[in-house]
C-alpha positions as CSV (number, residue, x, y, z in Angstrom):
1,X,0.0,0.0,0.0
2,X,2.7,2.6,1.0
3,X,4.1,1.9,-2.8
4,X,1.2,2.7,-4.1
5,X,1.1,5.9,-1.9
6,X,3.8,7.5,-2.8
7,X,4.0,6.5,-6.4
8,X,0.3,8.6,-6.2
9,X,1.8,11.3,-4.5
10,X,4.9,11.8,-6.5
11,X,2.7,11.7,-9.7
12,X,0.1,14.3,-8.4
13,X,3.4,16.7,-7.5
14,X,4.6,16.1,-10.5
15,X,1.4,17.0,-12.5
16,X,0.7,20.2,-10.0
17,X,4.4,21.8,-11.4
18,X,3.8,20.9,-15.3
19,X,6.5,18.2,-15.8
20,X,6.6,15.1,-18.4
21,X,7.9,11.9,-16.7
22,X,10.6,12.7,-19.0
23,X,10.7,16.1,-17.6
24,X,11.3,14.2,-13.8
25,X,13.2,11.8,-15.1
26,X,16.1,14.1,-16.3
27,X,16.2,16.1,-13.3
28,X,16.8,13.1,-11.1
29,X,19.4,11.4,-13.4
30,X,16.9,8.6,-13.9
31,X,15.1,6.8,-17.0
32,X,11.3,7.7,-18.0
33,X,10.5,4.2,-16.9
34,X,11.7,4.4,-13.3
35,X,9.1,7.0,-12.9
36,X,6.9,5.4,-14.3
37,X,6.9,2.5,-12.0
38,X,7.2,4.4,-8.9
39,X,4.1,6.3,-10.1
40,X,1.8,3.1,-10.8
41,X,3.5,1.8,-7.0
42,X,5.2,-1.1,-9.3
43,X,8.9,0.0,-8.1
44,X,9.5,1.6,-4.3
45,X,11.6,4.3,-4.6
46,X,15.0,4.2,-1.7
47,X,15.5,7.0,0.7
48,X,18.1,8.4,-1.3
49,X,16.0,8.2,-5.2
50,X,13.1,10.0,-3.3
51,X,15.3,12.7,-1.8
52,X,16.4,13.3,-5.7
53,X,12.7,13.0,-6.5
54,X,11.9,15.4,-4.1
55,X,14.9,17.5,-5.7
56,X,13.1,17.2,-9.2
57,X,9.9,17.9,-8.0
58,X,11.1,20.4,-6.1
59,X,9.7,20.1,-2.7
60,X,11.1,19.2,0.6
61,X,11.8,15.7,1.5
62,X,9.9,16.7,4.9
63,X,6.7,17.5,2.8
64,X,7.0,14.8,0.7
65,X,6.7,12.7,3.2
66,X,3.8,14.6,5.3
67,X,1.9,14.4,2.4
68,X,2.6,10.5,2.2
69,X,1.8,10.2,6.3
70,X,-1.5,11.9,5.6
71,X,-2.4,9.9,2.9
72,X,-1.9,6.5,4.9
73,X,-3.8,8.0,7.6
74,X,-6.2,8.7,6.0
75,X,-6.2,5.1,4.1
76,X,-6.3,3.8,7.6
77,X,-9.1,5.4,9.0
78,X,-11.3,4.7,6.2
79,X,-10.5,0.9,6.6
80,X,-11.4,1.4,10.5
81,X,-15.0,2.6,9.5
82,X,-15.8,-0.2,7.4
């Protein structure tokens, strides 16, 4: 689930700024592909590739991940009211 998380997030981030997965790609040193995996939560991106991500996407690592913590929150509060 967390894969899937922040391969959403990244690709939301990515749409909000106007940049291609080729765009992303090139400003983290990284093939098209790579993104695109992360993006569909197929690949999970280390520490360090989503500190470049956050780099290319231009945001802080710390928001990055706030948006990613609220996003599982709120994942798991919606399975708790089923």
């Amino acid at each position: 689930m967390l894969k899937q998380i922040i391969g959403k997030t990244v690709k939301a981030i990515r749409i909000k700024h106007g940049l291609s997965q080729e765009d992303l790609a090139h400003e983290c040193g990284v093939d098209r592909s790579y993104i695109s995996m992360i993006e569909v939560g197929r690949n999970e991106p280390s520490v360090t590739k989503i500190f470049d991500l956050c780099k290319g996407l231009k945001i802080k690592p710390s928001d990055f991940f706030k948006l990613v913590e609220s996003e599982h929150a709120k994942i798991q509060k919606d399975g708790e009211d089923k």
